[in-house]
C-alpha positions as CSV (number, residue, x, y, z in Angstrom):
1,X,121.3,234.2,137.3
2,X,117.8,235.7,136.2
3,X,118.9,238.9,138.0
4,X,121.4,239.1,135.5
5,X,119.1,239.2,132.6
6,X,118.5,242.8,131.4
7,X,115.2,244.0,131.0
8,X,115.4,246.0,127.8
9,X,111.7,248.5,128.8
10,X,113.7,249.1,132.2
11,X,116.9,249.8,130.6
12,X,115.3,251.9,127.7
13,X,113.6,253.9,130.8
14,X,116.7,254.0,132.5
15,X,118.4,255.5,129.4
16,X,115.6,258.0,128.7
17,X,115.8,259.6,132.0
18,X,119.4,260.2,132.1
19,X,119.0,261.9,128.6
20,X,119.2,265.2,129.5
21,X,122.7,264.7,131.7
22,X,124.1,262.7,129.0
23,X,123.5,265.5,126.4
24,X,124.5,268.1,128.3
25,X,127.7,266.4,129.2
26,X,128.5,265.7,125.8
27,X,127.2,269.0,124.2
28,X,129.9,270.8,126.8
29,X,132.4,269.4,124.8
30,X,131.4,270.4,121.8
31,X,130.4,273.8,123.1
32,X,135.1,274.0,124.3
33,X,136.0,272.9,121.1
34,X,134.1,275.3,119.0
35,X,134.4,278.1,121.6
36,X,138.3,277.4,121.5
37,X,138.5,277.6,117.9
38,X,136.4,280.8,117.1
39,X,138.3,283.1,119.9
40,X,141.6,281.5,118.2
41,X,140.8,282.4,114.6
42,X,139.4,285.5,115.5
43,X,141.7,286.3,118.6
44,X,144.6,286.3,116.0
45,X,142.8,289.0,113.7
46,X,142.8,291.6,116.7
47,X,145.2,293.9,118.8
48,X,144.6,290.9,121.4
49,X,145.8,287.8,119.7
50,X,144.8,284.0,120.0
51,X,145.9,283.4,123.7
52,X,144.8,286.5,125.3
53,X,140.5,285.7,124.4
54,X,141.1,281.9,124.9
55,X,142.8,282.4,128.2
56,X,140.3,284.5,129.7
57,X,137.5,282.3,128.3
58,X,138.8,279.2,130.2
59,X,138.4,281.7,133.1
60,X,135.2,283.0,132.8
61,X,133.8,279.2,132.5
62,X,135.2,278.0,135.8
63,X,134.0,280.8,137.4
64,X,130.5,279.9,136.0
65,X,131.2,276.5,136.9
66,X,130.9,277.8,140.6
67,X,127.4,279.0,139.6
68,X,126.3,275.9,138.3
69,X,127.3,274.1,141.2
70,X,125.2,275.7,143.0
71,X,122.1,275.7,141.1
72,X,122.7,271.5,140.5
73,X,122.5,270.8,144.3
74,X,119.8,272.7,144.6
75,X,117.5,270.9,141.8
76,X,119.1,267.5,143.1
77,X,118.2,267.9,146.1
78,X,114.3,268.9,145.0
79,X,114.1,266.3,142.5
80,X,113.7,263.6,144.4
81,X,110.7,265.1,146.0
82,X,109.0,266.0,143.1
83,X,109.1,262.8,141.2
84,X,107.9,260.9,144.4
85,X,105.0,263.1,145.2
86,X,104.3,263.2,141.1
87,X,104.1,259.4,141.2
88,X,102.1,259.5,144.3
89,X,99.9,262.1,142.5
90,X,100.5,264.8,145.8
91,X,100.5,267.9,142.8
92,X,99.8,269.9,145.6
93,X,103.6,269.5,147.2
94,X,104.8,269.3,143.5
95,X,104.1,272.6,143.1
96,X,105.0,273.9,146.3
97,X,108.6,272.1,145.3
98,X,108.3,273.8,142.1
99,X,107.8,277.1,144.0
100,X,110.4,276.7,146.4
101,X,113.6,275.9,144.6
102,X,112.5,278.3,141.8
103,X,112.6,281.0,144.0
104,X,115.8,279.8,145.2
105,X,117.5,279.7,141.7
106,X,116.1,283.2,140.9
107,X,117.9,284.3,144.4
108,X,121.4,282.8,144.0
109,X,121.0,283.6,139.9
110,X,120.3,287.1,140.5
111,X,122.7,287.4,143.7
112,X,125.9,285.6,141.4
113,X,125.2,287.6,138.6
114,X,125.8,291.1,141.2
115,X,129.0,289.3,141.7
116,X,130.0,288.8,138.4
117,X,128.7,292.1,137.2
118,X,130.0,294.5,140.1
119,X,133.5,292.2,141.0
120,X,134.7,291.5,137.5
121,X,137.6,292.9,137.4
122,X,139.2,291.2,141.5
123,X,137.6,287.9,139.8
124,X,139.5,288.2,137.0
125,X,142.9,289.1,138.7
126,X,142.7,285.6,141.2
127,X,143.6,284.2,138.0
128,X,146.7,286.4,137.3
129,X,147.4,290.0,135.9
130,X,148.4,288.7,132.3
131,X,151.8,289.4,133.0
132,X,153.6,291.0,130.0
133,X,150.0,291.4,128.5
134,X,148.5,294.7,129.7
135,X,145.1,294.4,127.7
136,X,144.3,290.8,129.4
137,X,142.3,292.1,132.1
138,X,140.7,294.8,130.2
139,X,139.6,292.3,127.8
140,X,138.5,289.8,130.3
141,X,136.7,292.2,132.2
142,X,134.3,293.1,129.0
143,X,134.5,289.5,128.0
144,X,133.2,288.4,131.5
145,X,130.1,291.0,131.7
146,X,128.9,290.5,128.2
147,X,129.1,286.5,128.2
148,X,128.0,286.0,131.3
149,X,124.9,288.5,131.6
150,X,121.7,286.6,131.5
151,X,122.8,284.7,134.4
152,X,120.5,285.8,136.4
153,X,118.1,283.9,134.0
154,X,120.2,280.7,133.7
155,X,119.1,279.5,137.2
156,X,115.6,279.1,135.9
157,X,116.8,277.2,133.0
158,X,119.0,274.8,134.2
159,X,116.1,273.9,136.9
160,X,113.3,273.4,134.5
161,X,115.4,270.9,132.3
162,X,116.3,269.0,135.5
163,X,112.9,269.1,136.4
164,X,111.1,267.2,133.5
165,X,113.1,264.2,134.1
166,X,111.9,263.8,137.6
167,X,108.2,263.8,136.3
168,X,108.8,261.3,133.7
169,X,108.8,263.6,131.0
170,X,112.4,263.3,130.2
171,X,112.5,264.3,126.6
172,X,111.5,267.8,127.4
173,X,114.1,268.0,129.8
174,X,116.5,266.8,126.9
175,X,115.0,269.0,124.3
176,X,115.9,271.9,126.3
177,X,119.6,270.5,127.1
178,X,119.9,269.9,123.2
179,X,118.5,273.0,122.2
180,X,120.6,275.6,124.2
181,X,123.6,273.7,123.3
182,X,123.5,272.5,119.7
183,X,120.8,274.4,118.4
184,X,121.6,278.1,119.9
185,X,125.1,278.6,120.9
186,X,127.1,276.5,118.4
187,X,125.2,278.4,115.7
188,X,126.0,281.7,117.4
189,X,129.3,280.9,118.0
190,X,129.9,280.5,114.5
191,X,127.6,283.0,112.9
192,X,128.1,286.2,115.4
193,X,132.2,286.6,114.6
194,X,131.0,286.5,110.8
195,X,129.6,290.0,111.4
196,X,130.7,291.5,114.4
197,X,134.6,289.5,114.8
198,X,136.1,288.9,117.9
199,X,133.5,290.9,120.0
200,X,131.0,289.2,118.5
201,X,131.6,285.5,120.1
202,X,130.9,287.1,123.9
203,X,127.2,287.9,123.0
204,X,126.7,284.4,121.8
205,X,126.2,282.7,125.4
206,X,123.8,285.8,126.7
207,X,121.8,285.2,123.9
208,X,121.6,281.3,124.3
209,X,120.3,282.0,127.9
210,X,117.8,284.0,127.1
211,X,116.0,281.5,124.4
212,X,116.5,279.1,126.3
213,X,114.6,280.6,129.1
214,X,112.1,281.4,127.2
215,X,111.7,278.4,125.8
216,X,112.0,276.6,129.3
217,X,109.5,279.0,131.0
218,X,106.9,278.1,128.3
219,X,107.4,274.3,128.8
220,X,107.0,274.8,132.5
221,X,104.0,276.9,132.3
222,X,102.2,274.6,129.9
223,X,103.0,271.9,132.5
224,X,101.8,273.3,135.4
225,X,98.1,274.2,133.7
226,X,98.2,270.7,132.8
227,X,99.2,268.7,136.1
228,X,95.6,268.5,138.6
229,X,95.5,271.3,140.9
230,X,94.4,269.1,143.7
231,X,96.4,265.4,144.7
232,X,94.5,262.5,143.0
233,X,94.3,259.5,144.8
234,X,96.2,256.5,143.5
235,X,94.7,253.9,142.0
């Protein structure tokens, strides 16, 4: 029955590292709702309407979702090789990891965001023509391009907060998750359609990405100069 018994450090720990998921998670929803809400209000004041801008919204984030597959398998699988050679103080193969699947989130970031750039308009179409609605693709093709244009970037991103958690220095990793979320693109959502109206709310997600890659690239760049150069050997 002892096995039973929680240990409260372990479970704290436990809880810490899966910070950054759980935020993220949670933030998402936050994210739809207010997303929803600001394309309907504003949707309504324009030649499109509400359901035109929501519609094509719900698009352009499952074709994202495609990108962010991709990117979360990659740092998944790299993960758990940087937290074990971390705890076995191997920094040398830490940063090789580091090197590697950055490299490979700048290559599918920057080969996606071709897609999404040059294809718009076929992507948009799998999804229908809009039927009696003959400014729904026009729409979704500006709406796609603009919202999702620091792409390229987001690879980075999404890679650095995943990383932190693996080293044990989960709260970065869930500062970053927090802050691109609840601190950037709520706030945008909300403020850009004050002064720009509908077109506003597609410039609010580009401009998340790219603070938050700054803000990531600086975290991961302080890191490195920090973590030894050479592996340690373990006590």
């Amino acid at each position: 029955m002892k096995d039973f018994i929680p240990h409260f450090a372990e479970v704290f720990e436990i809880c810490r590292l899966g910070l950054n998921s759980f935020i993220f998670q949670s933030s998402n929803l936050l994210v739809q709702i207010t997303l929803n809400n600001v394309l309907r209000t504003y949707g309504e004041q324009s030649i499109y309407g509400a359901d035109t801008p929501i519609a094509v919204a719900g698009i352009v984030t499952k074709i994202n979702v495609i990108f962010i597959a991709l990117i979360i398998g990659l740092i998944n699988g790299a993960q758990p090789i940087c937290s074990y050679n971390y705890g076995a103080k191997k920094y040398g193969r830490v940063r090789h990891t580091v090197k590697l699947f950055m490299t490979a989130a700048v290559i599918i970031s920057t080969t996606l965001w071709l897609v999404f750039e040059i294809f718009t308009e076929p992507l948009i179409s799998l999804f229908g023509d809009g039927g009696d609605d003959p400014m729904y693709v026009e729409y979704g093709v500006r709406f796609m391009r603009a919202f999702l244009f620091c792409v390229f970037l987001n690879g980075m991103q999404i890679c650095c907060a995943t990383f932190f958690p693996a080293i044990g220095k989960a709260t970065k990793g869930a500062l970053l998750s927090f802050s691109k979320q609840i601190v950037f693109l709520i706030p945008l959502l909300l403020i850009l359609p004050h002064f720009f109206g509908l077109e506003g709310i597609k410039f609010a997600q580009p401009i998340t990405d790219l603070l938050t890659f700054l803000m990531a690239i600086t975290f991961l760049w302080f890191e490195m100069r920090k973590m030894p150069k050479e592996d340690m050997p373990l006590d």
